[in-house]
DOGUMAR-442743 format. One line per 4 residues: number of its first residue (from 1); for each residue x, y, z of C-alpha. Coordinates in nm, 4 decimals. Layout:
% residues N
NUM) X,Y,Z ~ ...;
//
This chain:
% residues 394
1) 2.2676,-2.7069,0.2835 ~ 2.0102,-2.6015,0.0609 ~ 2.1271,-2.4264,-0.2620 ~ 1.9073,-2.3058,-0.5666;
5) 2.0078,-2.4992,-0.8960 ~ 2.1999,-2.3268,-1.1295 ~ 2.0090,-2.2249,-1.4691 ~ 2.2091,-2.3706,-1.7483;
9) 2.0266,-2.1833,-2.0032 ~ 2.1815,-1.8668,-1.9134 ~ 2.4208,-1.7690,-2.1660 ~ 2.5714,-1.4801,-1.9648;
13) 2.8183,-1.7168,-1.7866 ~ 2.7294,-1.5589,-1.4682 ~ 2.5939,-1.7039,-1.1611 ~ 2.3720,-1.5081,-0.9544;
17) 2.5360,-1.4408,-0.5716 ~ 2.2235,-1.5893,-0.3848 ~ 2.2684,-1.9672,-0.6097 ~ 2.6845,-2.0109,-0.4588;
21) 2.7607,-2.1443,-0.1022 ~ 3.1021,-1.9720,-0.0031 ~ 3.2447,-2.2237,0.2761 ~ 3.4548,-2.0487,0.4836;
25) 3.3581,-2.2420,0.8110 ~ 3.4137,-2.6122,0.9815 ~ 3.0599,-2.6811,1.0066 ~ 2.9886,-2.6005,0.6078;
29) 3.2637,-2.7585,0.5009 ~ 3.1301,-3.0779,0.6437 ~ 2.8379,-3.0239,0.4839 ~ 3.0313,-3.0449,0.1781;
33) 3.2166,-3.3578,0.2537 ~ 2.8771,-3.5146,0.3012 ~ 2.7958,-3.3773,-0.0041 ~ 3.0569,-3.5386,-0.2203;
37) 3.0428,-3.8946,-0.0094 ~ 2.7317,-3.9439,-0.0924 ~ 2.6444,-4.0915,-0.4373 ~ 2.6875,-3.9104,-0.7263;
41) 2.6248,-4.0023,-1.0770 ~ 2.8274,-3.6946,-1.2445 ~ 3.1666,-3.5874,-1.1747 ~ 3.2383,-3.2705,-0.9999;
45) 3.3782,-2.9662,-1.1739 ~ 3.6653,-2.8213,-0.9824 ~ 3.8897,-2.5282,-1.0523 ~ 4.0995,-2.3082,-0.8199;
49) 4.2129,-1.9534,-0.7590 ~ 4.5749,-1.8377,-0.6756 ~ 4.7432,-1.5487,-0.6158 ~ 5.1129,-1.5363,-0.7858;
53) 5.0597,-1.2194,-0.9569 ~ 5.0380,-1.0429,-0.5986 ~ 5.2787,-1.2808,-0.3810 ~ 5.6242,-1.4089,-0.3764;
57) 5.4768,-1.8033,-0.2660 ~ 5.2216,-1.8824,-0.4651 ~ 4.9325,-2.0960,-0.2658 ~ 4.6124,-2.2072,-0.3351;
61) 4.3181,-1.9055,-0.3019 ~ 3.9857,-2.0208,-0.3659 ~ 3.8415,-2.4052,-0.4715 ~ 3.5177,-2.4037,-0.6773;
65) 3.3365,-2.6906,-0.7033 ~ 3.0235,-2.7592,-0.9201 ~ 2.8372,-3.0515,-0.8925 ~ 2.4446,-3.2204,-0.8396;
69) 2.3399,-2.8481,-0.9720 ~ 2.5241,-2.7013,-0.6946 ~ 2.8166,-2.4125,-0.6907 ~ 3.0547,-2.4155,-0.3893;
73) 3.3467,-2.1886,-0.3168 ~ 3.5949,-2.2966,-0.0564 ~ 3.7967,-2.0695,0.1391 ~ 4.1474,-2.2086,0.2246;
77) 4.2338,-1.9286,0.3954 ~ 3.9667,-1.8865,0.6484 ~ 4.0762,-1.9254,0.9845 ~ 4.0901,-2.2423,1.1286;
81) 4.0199,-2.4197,0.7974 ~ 4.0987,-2.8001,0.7866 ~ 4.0951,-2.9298,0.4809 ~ 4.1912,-3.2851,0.5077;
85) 3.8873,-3.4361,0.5065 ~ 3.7634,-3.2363,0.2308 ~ 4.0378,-3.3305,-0.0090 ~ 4.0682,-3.6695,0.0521;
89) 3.6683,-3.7030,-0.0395 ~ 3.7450,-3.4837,-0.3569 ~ 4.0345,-3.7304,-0.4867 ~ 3.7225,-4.0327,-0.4888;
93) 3.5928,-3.8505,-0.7389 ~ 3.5910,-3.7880,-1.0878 ~ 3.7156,-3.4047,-1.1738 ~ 3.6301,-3.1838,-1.4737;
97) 3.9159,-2.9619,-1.4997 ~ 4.0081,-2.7278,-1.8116 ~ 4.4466,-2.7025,-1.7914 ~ 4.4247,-2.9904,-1.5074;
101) 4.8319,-2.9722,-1.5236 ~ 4.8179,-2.6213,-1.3228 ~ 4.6027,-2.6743,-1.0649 ~ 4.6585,-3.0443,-0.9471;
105) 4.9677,-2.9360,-0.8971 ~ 4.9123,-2.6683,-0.6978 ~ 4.7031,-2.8325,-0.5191 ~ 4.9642,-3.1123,-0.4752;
109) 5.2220,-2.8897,-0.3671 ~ 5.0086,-2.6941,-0.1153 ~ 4.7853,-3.0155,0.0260 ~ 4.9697,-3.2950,-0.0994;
113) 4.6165,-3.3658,-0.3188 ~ 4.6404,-3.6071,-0.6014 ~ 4.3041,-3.7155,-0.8090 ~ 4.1951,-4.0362,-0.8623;
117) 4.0788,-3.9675,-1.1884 ~ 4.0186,-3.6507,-1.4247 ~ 3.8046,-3.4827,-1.7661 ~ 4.0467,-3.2152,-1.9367;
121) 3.8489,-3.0315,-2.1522 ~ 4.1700,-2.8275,-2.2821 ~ 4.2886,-3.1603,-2.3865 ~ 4.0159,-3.2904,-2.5302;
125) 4.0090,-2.9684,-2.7267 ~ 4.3126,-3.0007,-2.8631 ~ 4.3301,-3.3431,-2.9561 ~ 4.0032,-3.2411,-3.1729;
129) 4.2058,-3.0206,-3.3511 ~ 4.0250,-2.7178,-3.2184 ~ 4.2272,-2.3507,-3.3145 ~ 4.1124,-2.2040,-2.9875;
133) 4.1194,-2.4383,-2.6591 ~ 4.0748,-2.1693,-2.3678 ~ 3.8240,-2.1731,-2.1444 ~ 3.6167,-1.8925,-2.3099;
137) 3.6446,-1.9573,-2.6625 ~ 3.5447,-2.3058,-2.6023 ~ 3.2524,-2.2174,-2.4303 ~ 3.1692,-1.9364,-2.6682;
141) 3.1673,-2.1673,-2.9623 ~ 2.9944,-2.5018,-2.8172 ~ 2.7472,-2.3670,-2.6045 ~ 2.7404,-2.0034,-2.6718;
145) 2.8354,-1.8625,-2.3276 ~ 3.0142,-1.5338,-2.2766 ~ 3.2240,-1.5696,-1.9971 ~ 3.3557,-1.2534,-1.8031;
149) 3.7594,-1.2708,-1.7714 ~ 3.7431,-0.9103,-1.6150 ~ 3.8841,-1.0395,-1.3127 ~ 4.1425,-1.2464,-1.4285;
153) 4.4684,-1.0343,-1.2623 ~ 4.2508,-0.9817,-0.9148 ~ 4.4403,-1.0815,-0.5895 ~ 4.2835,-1.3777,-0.4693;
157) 4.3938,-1.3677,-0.1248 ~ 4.2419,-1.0470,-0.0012 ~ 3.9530,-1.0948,0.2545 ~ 3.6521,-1.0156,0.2559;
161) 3.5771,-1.1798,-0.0790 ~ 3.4144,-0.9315,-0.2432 ~ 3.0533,-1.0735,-0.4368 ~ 3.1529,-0.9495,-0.7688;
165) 3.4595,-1.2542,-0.7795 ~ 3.2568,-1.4622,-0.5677 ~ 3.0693,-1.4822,-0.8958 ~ 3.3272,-1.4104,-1.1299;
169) 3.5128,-1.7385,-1.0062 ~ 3.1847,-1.9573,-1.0023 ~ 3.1739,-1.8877,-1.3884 ~ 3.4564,-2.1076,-1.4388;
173) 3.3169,-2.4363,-1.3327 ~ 2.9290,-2.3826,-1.3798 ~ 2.9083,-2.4960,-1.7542 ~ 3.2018,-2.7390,-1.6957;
177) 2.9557,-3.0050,-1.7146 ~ 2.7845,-2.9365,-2.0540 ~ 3.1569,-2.8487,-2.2264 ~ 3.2367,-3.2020,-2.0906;
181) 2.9458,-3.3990,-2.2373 ~ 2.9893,-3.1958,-2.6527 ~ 3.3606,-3.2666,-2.6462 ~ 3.2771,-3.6286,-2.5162;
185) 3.0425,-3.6616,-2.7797 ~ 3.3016,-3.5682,-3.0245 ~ 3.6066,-3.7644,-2.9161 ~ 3.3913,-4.0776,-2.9161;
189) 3.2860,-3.9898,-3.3238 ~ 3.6743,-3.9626,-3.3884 ~ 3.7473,-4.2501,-3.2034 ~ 3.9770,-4.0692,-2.9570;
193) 3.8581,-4.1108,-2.6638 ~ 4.1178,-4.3542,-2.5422 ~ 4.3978,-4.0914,-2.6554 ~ 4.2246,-3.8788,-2.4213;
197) 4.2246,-4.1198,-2.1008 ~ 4.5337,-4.2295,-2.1381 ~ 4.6539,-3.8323,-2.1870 ~ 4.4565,-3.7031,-1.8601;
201) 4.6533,-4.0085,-1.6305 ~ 4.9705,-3.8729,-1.7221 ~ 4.8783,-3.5455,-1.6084 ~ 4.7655,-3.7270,-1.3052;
205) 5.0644,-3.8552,-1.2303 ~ 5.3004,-3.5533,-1.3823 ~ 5.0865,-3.3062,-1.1132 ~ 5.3081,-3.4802,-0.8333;
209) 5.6530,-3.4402,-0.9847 ~ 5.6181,-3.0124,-0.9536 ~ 6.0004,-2.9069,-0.9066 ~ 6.1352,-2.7362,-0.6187;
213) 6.3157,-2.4134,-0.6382 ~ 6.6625,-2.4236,-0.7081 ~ 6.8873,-2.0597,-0.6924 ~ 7.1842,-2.1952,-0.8242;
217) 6.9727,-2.2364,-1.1580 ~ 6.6684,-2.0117,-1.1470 ~ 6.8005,-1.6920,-1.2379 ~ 6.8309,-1.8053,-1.6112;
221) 6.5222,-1.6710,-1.7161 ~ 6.4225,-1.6735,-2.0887 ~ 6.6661,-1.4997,-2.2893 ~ 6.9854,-1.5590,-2.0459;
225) 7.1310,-1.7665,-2.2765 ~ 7.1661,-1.5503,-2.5878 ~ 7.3714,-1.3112,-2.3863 ~ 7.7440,-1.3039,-2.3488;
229) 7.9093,-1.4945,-2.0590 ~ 8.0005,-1.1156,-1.8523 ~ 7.6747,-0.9948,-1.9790 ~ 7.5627,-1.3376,-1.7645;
233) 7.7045,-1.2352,-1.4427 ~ 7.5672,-0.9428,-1.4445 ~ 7.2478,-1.1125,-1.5023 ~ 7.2861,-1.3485,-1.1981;
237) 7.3772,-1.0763,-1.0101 ~ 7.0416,-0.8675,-1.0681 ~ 6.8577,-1.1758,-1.0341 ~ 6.9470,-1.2584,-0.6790;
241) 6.8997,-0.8805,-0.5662 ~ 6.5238,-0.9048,-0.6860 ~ 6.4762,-1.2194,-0.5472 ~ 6.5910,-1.1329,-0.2232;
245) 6.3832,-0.7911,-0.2551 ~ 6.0673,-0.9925,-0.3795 ~ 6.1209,-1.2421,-0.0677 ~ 6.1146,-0.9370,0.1841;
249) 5.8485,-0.7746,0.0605 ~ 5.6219,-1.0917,-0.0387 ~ 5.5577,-0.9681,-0.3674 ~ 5.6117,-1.1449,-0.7192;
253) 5.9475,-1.0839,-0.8770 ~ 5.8131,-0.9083,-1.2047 ~ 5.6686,-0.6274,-0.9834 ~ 6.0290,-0.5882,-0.8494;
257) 6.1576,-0.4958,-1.1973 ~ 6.0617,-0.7032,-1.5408 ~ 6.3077,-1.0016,-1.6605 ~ 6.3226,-0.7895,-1.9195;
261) 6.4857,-0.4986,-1.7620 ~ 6.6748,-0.7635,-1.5956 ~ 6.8363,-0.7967,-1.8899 ~ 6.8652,-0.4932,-2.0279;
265) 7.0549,-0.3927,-1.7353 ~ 7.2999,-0.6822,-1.7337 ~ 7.4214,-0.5396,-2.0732 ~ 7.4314,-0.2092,-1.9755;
269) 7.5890,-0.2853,-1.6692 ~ 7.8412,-0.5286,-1.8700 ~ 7.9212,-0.2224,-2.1471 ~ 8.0533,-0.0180,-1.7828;
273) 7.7230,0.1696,-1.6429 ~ 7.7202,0.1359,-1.2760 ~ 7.4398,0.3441,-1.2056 ~ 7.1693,0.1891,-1.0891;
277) 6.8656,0.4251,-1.1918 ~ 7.0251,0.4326,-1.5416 ~ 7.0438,0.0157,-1.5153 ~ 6.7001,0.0217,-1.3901;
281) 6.5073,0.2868,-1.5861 ~ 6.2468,0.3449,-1.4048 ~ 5.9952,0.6407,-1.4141 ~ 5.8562,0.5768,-1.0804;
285) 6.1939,0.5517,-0.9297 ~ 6.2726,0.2633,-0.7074 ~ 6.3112,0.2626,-0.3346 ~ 6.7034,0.3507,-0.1988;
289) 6.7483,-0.0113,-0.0260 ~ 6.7075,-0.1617,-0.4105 ~ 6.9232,0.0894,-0.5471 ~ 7.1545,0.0261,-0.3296;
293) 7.1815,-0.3399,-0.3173 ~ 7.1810,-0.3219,-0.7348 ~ 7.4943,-0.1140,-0.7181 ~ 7.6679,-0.3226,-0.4641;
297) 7.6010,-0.6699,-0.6959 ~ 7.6976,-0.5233,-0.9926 ~ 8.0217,-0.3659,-0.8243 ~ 8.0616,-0.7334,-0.6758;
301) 7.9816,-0.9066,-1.0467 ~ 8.2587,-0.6434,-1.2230 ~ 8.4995,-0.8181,-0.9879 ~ 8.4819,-1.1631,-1.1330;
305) 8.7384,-1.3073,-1.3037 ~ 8.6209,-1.4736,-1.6367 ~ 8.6846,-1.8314,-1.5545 ~ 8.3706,-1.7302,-1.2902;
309) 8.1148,-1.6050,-1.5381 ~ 7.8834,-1.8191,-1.6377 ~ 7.8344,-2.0045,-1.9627 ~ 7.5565,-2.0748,-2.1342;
313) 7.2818,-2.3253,-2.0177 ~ 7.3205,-2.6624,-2.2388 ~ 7.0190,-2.6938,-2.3848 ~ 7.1159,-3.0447,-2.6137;
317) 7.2013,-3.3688,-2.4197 ~ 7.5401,-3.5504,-2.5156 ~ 7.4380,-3.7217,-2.7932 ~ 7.2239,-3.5013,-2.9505;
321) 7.4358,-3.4247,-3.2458 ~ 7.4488,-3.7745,-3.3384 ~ 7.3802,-3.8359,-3.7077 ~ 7.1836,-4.0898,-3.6917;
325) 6.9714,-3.9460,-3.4214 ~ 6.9241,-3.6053,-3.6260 ~ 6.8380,-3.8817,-3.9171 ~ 6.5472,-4.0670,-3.6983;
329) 6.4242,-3.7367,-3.5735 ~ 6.3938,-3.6255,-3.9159 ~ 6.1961,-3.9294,-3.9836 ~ 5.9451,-3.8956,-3.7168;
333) 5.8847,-3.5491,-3.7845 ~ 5.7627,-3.6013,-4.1135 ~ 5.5627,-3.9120,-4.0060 ~ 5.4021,-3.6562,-3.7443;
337) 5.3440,-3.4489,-3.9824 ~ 5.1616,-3.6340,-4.1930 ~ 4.9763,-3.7753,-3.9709 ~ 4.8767,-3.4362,-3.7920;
341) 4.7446,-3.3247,-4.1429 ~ 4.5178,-3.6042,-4.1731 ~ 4.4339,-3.6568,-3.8187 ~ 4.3602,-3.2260,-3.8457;
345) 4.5692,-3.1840,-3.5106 ~ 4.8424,-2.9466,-3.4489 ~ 5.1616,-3.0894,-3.4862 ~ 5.3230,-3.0345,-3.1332;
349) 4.9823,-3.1979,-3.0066 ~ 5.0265,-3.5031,-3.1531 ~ 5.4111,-3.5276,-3.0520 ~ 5.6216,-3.2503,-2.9372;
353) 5.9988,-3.2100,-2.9916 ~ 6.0598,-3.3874,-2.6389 ~ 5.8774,-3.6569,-2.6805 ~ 6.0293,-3.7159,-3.0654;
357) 6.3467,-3.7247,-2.9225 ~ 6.2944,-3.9626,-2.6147 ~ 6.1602,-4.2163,-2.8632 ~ 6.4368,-4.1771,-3.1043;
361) 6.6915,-4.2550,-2.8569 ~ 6.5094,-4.5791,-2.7644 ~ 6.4778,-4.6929,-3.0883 ~ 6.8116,-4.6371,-3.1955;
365) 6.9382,-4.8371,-2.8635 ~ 6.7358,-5.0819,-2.8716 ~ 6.6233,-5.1370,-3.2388 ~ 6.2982,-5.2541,-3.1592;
369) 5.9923,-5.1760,-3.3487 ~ 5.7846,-5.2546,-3.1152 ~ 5.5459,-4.9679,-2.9887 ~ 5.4490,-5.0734,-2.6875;
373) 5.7381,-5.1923,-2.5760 ~ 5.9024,-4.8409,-2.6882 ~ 5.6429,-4.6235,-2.5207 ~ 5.7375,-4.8146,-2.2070;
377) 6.0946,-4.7486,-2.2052 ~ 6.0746,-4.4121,-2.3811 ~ 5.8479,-4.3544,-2.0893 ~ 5.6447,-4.1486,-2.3573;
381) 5.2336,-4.1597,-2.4734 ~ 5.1585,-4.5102,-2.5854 ~ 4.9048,-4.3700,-2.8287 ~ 5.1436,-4.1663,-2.9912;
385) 5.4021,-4.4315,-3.0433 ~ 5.1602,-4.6585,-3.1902 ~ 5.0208,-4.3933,-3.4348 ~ 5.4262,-4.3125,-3.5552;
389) 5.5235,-4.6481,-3.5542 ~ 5.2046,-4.7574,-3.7600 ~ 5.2894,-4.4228,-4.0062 ~ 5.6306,-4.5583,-3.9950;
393) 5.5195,-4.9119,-4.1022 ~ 5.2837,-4.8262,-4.3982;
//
């Protein structure tokens, strides 16, 4: 498979058509197994393409692959596509990802894929304190490509691929390389390079822990909880009429009607209005099945007795209002920080609220000092600990 090399002087961020090799048969996808079994002395740049703007179940569009100056573009969806054999030579090697967490596991959930070992560059960007850490800006500012996000909200899935994302998705993985090597440079000059390692395993090892879909719970969408417990039924109600519709017609549940029109309605519909264009408010109109399988749930949802509404999600553990665990928490925020100022990282980078108060709890159980032997039982960054605990030493 002979391919062109890709000219990394070009500061357009786009990859000419004739230098990419789309594999969307048996035979070239072989080719690229042999590709990546052989030798390498570079890791390969991988990043994917989805469509869950356009479908109800998200899967896995488009694989890009960059590596040996070569672009490839694997078609999952082609027919008779088996990739087995091409995954399990891709998890040997070394990945540069940017936001690894979203697409190993996607690609766990589809293929069952885990890596062997990855390069973030979003992490490494933020644990160099950088403002901006997409994709984009990074690129813009450390190697001064312009890269074309035109595309972003395309559907992934339709076939033909047309040339235009062909090359719009190579863009994403052909400077990979280069990104990789100045942030490298950079975390080894701040000495953080072992932050970083130890940060990309757990996202190795997070990717295969992706939660399964659970109705009883999944129609609390943001901003559930600040309504009233009627105003909640309602809610649950409209939720479970868009999924269903989104199901049917294989499309993504915003497009049905917004969660926030899903809320809207549910106080409407809580205040008395049983209308459901009025709930709905739409200018388009919605289809008559919809309308009328809104009207029946909220009809069935004004028929519930309070002690069936639902109450509010619990968002604290037990415990959680424990004086002396507000106290600790208090004094590992201001040890983070502190540290975050000096260190010139964002604050919920260095250690977020969840990880502040696994530690806390450990530490007030157990009363060890100890980092390591906190981070272990915490279950939390061992890097982190050992920076608080230090702070918390001095």
């Amino acid at each position: 498979m002979e391919l062109t090399e890709i000219n990394a002087e070009d500061t357009s961020g786009a990859v000419p058509v004739s230098e990419i090799e789309l594999v969307e048969t048996l035979d070239k996808l072989a080719g690229v197994v042999a590709a990546l079994s052989a030798p390498l002395s570079e890791p390969v740049a991988l990043d994917t393409e989805a469509d869950s703007l356009h479908h109800y179940s998200e899967k896995t569009c488009l694989l890009q692959l960059g590596f040996s100056g070569r672009i490839f573009i694997v078609d999952p969806l082609a027919p008779g596509m088996d990739l087995k054999p091409f995954l399990s030579a891709l998890s040997s090697r070394r990945l540069i990802l940017h936001g690894a967490d979203y697409d190993l596991r996607l690609l766990h959930k589809g293929y069952g894929f885990t890596a062997s070992s990855i390069f973030d560059t979003m992490i490494a960007a933020q644990l160099l304190g950088e403002a901006e850490f997409g994709l984009a800006a990074l690129l813009s500012k450390r190697l001064g490509i312009r890269v074309d996000k035109s595309f972003q909200r395309a559907d992934w899935s339709e076939r033909p691929l047309p040339e235009e994302l062909r090359t719009y998705a190579a863009a994403d993985v052909v400077s990979l390389h280069r990104l990789m090597d100045s942030l490298l440079e950079d975390l080894g000059r701040k000495g953080r390079l072992e932050w970083h390692e130890e940060d990309c395993a757990r996202v190795v090892v997070a990717a295969k822990n992706h939660r399964e879909r659970d109705p009883a719970s999944d129609w609390r969408v943001k901003g559930t909880n600040a309504l009233s417990n009627r105003e909640r039924a309602f809610a649950r109600a409209l939720w479970r009429v868009r999924d269903e519709r989104a199901r049917e017609l294989d499309r993504p549940p915003f497009r049905i009607f917004t969660n926030e029109r899903l809320l809207e309605a549910a106080k409407a519909a809580a205040k008395g209005e049983r209308d459901p264009e009025v709930l709905l408010q739409s200018r388009r109109g919605y289809p008559a099945p919809l309308l009328a399988s809104v009207k029946a749930a909220v009809f069935s949802a004004s028929s519930l007795p309070p002690t069936e509404w639902p109450g509010p999600k619990r968002e604290t553990e037990p415990g959680d209002s424990d004086p002396a665990l507000k106290k600790e928490m208090e004094r590992l925020k201001g040890f983070r920080e502190r540290l975050a100022k000096s260190l010139s990282i964002d604050p919920g980078v260095l250690a977020s609220k969840p990880f502040l108060t696994a530690l806390a709890k450990v530490k007030l159980r157990t009363g060890s000092r100890d980092a390591d032997a906190l981070a272990r039982e915490a279950g939390v960054s061992l890097w982190r600990t050992r920076l608080l605990m230090e702070a918390a030493a001095a």
